[in-house]
Structure formats: structure tokens, C-alpha cells
C-alpha positions as CSV (number, residue, x, y, z in Angstrom):
1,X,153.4,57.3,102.9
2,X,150.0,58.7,102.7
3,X,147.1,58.6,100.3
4,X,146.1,61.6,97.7
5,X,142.9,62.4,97.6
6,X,141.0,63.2,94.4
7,X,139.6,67.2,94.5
8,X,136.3,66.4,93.6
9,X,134.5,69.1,92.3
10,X,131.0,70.4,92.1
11,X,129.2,71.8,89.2
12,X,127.0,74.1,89.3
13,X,124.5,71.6,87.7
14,X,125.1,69.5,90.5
15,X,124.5,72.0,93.6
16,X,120.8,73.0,91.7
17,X,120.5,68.9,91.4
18,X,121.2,68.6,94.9
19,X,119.3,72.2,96.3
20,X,115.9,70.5,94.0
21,X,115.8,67.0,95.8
22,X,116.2,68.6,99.0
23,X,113.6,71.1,98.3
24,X,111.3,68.1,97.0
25,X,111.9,65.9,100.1
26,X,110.8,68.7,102.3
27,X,108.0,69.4,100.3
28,X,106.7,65.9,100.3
29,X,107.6,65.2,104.3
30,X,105.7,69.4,104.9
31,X,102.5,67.1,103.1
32,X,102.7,64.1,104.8
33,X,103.4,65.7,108.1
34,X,100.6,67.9,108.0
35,X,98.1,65.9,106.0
36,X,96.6,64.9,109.0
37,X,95.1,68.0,109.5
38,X,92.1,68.1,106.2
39,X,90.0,65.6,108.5
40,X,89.7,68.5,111.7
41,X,86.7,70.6,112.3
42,X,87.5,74.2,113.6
43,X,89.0,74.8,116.9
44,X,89.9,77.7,119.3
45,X,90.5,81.1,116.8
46,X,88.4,79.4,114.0
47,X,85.6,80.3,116.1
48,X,86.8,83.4,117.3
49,X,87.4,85.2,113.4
50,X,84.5,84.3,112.0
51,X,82.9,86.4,114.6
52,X,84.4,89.5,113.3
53,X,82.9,91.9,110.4
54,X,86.0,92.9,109.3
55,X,87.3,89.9,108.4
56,X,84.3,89.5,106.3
57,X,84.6,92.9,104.5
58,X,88.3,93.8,102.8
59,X,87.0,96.9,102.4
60,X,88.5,98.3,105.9
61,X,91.8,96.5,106.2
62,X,92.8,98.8,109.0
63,X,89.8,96.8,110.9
64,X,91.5,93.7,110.7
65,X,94.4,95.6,112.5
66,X,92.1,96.6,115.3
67,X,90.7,93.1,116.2
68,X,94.1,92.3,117.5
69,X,97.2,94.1,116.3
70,X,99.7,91.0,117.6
71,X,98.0,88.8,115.2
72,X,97.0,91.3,112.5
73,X,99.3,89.2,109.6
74,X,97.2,86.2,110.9
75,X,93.7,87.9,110.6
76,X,94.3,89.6,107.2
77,X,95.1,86.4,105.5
78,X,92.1,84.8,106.8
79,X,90.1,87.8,105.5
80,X,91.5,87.1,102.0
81,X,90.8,83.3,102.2
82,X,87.6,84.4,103.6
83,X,87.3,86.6,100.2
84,X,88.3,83.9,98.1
85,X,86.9,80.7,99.7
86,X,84.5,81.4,102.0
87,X,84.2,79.1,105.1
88,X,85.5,75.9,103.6
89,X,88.1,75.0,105.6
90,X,90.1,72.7,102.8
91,X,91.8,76.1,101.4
92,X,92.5,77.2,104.9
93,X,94.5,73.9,105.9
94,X,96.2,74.0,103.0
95,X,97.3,77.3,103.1
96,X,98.7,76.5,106.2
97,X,100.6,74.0,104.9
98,X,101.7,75.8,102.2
99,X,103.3,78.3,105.0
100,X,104.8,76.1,106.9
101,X,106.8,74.0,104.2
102,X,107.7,77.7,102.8
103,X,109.1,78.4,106.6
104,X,111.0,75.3,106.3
């Protein structure tokens, strides 16, 4: 006749196991993937922010939403790197990875 199979059960301990090397391996591929991008210089809206006062001055977020209200999310969070980091672009790539290894 046929074969039984074994139940095999999962514990708890086991899914979080499982759900933490997953979450590591994406981590470490999001890094290697985008690594690449530390060497660049700035390119197309790089430019076009720095431009803009109120990207320069939190003080008047509702400026930020004025610039260009499709890509306001975009423009505030380079007006608080801008706050914290000024131009150096290290924080901005890596904030960038950071967002799309999240979105993963």
C-alpha cells in the first residue's frame, strides 16, 4: 500500500529562525546590490534640489510641498538629510539603500 508521512511540525522558534535568515539574506543581497552606487557623483534631481531654499531651511515645510507636490515625500527627506548631513552624498546613498531593502 502507500507510505505515511510524518506531520512535521513547526515551532514557533523555528518560523522566527526561518523569518531572521531570510530577513538577513535580503539585507546582505539590498547591500551588495546597491553598493555600487557610494562611487557616483550627483545626477539629474541632485542638481535640481539643491537649487531650492526650502530644502535648505525646515523651517517652511509646506515649501518643500510647493516645489513639486508629486515628489513632496522625496523632497522633505532630502531636506532632513540636508539638515543633518549637509551635501555629502555618503548619507544620501545610504539612505537610499536603507529604503529600498526596507521596501523589499
Amino acid at each position: 500500500m502507500g507510505r505515511k508521512r510524518k506531520n512535521i511540525k513547526i515551532s514557533p522558534n523555528t518560523k522566527i529562525n526561518q523569518d531572521l535568515v531570510f530577513g538577513l539574506i535580503i539585507i546582505a543581497f539590498g547591500f551588495i546590490i546597491y553598493s555600487g552606487i557610494f562611487d557616483n557623483s550627483m545626477h539629474f534631481d541632485d542638481l535640481f534640489w539643491q537649487k531650492h531654499e526650502a530644502i535648505r531651511n525646515l523651517s517652511d515645510p509646506v515649501s518643500i510641498f510647493n516645489i513639486n507636490p508629486l515628489r513632496s515625500v522625496v523632497f522633505f527627506s532630502f531636506a532632513i538629510q540636508y539638515s543633518l548631513h549637509g551635501i555629502e552624498l555618503f548619507w544620501y546613498y545610504l539612505f537610499n539603500i536603507l529604503v529600498h531593502i526596507i521596501n523589499s
